[in-house]
N, C-alpha and C positions, 0 to 999 in steps of 0.2 A: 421567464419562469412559467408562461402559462403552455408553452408548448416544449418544454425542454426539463427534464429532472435534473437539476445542476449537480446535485451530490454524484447522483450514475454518472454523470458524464468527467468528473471529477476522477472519479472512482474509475472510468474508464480507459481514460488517458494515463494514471497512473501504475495501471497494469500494463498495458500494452508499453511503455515506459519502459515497466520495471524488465519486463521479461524480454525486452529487446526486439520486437517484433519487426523484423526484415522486410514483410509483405504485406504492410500497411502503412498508412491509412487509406491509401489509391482502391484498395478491394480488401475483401476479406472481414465484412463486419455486419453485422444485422440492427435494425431499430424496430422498436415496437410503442406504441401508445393504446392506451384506452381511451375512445372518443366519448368524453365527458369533459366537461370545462374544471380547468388545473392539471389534468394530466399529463404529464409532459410524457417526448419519448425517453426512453431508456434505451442504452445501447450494449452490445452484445460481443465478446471474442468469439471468433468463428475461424475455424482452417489456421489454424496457426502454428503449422511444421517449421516456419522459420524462427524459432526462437530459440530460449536459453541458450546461445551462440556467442553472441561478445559481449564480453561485462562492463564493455568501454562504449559502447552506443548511447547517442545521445538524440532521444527522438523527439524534445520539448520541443522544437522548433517546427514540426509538424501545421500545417495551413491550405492540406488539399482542398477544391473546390466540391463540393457538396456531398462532404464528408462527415462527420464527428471534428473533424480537425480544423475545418472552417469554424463549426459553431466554438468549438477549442480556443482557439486563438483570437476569434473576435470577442469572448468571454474574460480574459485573460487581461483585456486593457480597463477591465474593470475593477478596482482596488478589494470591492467586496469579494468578489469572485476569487481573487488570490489571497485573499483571507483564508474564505471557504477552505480553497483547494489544500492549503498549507495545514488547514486541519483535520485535512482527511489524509494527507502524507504522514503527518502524525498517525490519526488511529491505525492505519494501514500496516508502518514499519516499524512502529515504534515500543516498548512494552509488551504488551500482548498481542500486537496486531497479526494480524496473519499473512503477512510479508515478512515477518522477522527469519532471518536465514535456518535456524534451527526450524520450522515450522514450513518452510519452504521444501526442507530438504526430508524432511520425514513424511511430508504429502510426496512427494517423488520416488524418493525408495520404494513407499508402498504398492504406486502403483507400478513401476519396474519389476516388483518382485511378482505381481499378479501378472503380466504379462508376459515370466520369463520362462515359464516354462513353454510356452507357444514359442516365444523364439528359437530356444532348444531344438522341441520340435521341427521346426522348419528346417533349420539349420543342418539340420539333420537328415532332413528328407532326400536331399539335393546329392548325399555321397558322404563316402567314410571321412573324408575332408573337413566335414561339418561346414561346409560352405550354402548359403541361403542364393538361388540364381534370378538377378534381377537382370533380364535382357540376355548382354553377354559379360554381364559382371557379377563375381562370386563376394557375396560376402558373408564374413564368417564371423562367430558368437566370439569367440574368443578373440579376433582378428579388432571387427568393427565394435557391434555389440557393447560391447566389455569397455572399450576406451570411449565410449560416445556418452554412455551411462556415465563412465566416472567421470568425464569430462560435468557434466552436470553440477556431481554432486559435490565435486572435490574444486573445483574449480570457477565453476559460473558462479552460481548461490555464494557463496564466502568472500569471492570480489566485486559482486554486483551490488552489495546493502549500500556500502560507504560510497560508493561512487555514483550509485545514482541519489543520495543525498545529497552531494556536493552538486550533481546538476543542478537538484530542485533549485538548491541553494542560489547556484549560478544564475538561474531563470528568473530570479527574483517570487517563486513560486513554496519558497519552507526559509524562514529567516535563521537568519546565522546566530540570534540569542537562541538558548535551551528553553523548553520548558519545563515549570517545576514540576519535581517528582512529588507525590503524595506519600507520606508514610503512615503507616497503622500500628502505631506502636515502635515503631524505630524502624519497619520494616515495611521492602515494596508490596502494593495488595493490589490488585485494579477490582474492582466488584464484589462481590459477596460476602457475606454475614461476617459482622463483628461482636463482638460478647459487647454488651452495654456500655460507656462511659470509658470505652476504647481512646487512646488519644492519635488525635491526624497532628500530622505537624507538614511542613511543605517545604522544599530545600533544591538545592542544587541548580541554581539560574540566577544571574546579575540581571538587575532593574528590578523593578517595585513588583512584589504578587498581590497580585487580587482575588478573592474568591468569594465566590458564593454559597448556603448551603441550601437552597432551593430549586436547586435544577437551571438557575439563570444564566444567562453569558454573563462573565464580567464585563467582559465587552460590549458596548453597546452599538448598530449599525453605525459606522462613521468612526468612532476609534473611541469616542469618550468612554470613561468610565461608570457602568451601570452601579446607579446610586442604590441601589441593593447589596453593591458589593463591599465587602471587608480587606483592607490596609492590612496585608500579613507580615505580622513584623519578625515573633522567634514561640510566639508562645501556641502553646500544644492546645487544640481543640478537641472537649470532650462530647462522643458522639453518642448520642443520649437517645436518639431515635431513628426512624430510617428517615435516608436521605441521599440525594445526589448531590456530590462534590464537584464544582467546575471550578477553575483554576487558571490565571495567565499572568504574563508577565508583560508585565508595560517596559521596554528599551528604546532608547535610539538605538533603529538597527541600519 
């Protein structure tokens, strides 16, 4: 941890994961540090035309030598580490995260749409054909273009969620128990403002919930139960002031 940001590296494998990246980890990645003591490096996606390609790749098993994927993988025999990591797959894909496919897929359109008329253009450029000339191959907006987009949008993003949680799953890296939903009122909320004396209740996950309303892990390093935390049993807690809500579920998993 003094020379490594666990969560970035976290966070960086589960991108490169998520999006199916073809042309890595051997090349194609940058690191950076602040030379001050605790700053670890963070790492970086870079060149990455090989993706959103198959929704069936499975790149957890990643272990090149003096990669991200070495520090990766020798991180990973670590029990806290796959803690970690399983709660960042969480905030990632899960709720509001921004891997969720509807959010995926509305980042992509946008930028598809900002770059389409340049295609057009090009495509255009070439002959009444509407063909774009790379080398001695014509491709054309309506031809490539058109199916390579929806390929995307219609097909990568909407197969990719469930199966690469079944990876994680597989990897022993996001556990096969749920975790509990928070309600505000009977209803999902993740952040912002509640009218006063609002009621949280928590649901939808087998084995015991724990929670806290200080900001703390329920969980303590090691797996015990942080004695700060509250035995959730069915009754509705009323939220009287600000506060962060943390939340888990103790199973045999």
């Amino acid at each position: 941890k003094q020379y490594v940001d666990v969560e970035n590296l976290a966070d960086y494998i589960i991108l490169e994961h998520y999006v199916a990246n073809a042309d890595w980890p051997h090349k194609n990645w940058y690191a950076t540090r602040k030379r001050e003591p605790g700053a670890g490096f963070k790492f970086y996606v870079w060149d990455s035309e090989y993706t959103l390609n198959n929704p069936n790749a499975n790149l957890l098993g990643v272990n090149n030598s003096n990669t991200p994927a070495f520090l990766y993988n020798a991180a990973r025999q670590n029990a806290e580490f796959r803690m970690m990591f399983a709660d960042r797959v969480h905030k990632q894909l899960f709720n509001d995260g921004p891997l969720q496919p509807d959010k995926n897929i509305a980042r992509y359109r946008a930028l598809a749409d900002q770059i389409e008329p340049a295609i057009r253009a090009e495509s255009a450029r070439w002959g009444d054909n509407g063909a774009t000339r790379k080398g001695n191959t014509f491709f054309t907006y309506e031809g490539n273009w058109i199916p390579a987009r929806d390929n995307v949008l219609n097909g990568f993003f909407p197969a990719r969620h469930n199966t690469a949680i079944s990876q994680f799953r597989s990897a022993g890296l996001y556990p096969n128990t749920n975790a509990p939903t928070l309600l505000i009122n009977g209803r999902k909320q993740f952040g912002s403002d509640v009218f006063a004396g609002a009621q949280l209740s928590l649901t939808g996950s087998d084995g015991v919930t724990y929670f806290t309303l200080d900001g703390s892990d329920p969980r303590l390093v090691g797996g015990d139960v942080n004695p700060d935390a509250f035995e959730y049993e069915s009754e509705k807690i009323p939220l009287l002031e600000s506060t962060q809500v943390k939340a888990r579920v103790r199973a045999d998993d």
